[in-house]
N, C-alpha and C positions, 0 to 999 in steps of 0.2 A: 904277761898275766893271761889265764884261763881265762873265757868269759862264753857263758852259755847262749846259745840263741836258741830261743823255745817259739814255737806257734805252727800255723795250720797247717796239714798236708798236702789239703789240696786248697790251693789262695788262686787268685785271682791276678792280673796284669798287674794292676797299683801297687799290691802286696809284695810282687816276685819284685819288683824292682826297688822296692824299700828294701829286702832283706836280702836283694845283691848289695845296693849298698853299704848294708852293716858290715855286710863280708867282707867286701872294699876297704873300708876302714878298717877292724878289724886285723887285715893283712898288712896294710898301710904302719899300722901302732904296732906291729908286731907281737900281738898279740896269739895268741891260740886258742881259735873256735870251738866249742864243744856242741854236739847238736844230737839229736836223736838219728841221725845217721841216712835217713830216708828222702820222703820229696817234698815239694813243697818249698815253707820258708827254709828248713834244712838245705834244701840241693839249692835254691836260690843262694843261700847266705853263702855255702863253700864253695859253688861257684866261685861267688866276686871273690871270698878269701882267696884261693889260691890263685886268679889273674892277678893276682898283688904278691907272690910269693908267700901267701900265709900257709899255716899247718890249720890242720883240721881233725875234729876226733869222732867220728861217729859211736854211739851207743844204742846199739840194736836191739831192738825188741826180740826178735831173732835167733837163731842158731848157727847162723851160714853169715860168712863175711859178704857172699858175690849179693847177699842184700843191698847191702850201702849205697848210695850215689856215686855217682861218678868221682866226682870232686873229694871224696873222705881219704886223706892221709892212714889213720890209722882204724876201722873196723874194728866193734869190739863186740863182742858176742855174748850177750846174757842168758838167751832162755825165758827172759821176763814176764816178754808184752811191755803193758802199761805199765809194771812196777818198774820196770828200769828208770821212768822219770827222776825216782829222786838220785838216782848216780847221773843223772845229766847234770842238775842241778849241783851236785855234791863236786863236782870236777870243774866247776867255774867259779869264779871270785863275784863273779856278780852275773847276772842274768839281763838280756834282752828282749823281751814279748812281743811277737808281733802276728796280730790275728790270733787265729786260733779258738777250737773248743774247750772239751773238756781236758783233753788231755792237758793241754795247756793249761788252762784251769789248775790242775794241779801239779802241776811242774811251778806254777808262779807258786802256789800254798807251799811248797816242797821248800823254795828257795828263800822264802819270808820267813817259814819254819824255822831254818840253818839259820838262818841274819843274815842273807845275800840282799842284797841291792837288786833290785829289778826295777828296769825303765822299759815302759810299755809304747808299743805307738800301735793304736786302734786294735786295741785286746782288751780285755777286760780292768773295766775301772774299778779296782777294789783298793779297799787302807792299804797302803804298802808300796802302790805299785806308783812310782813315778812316772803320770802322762807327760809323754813328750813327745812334740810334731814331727820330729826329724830324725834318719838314722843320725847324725850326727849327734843332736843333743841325746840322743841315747846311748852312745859310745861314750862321751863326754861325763852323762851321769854317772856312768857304772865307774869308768877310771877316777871321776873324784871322790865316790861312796868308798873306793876300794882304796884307795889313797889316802 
């Protein structure tokens, strides 16, 4: 399964290590990452995905793949900015939130929009969004919404 991981760019220690370990898992479930391609919760999450042998899909705001993190399997180049959020969203079965502004912000609207599942841990508390404490219970949620 796709599964989106949306939030900050720039986070903090607590944060990078939550969203290694969604990556972790993620790679673990053999899943495939989708992220907005950049730093942040992004490079954190593909990170851990690929020390787990997962794939990963960055979705660049961008024109130039040598954007990406390190860790992005496939580069994907829009032109967007900010509108590429809802193709992050649109290429994952259920969504992840973790931190994050505005952008985020609307990558969760994007993906409540479609009918994605999104499990939040310390991002925004809005209807929709499933709080939960742990990357796990956040992996956990998306695969049983999307199941």
């Amino acid at each position: 399964m796709r599964i989106s991981v949306i939030g900050g760019g720039r986070i903090g220690e607590d944060d990078t290590e939550i969203a290694h370990r969604v990556g972790r898992l993620l790679g673990e479930c053999d899943h495939t990452l989708v992220c907005g391609g950049r730093g942040g919760v992004m490079e954190a999450a593909c990170r851990g995905a690929k020390e787990t042998g997962g794939r990963t899909i960055g979705i660049l705001p961008g024109d130039s793949a040598v954007d990406a993190n390190d860790h992005v399997d496939v580069p994907i180049v829009t032109s967007m900015g900010n509108a590429r959020n809802v193709l992050v969203v649109l290429n994952g079965e259920g969504a992840i939130a973790i931190d994050g502004a505005y952008g985020t912000l609307s990558e969760i609207a994007h993906a409540l929009d479609f009918g994605r599942p999104v499990a939040g841990i310390r991002t925004h508390g809005i209807e929709g969004v499933a709080a939960v404490d742990s990357p796990e219970a956040a992996v956990e949620h998306v695969e049983d919404a999307v199941r």
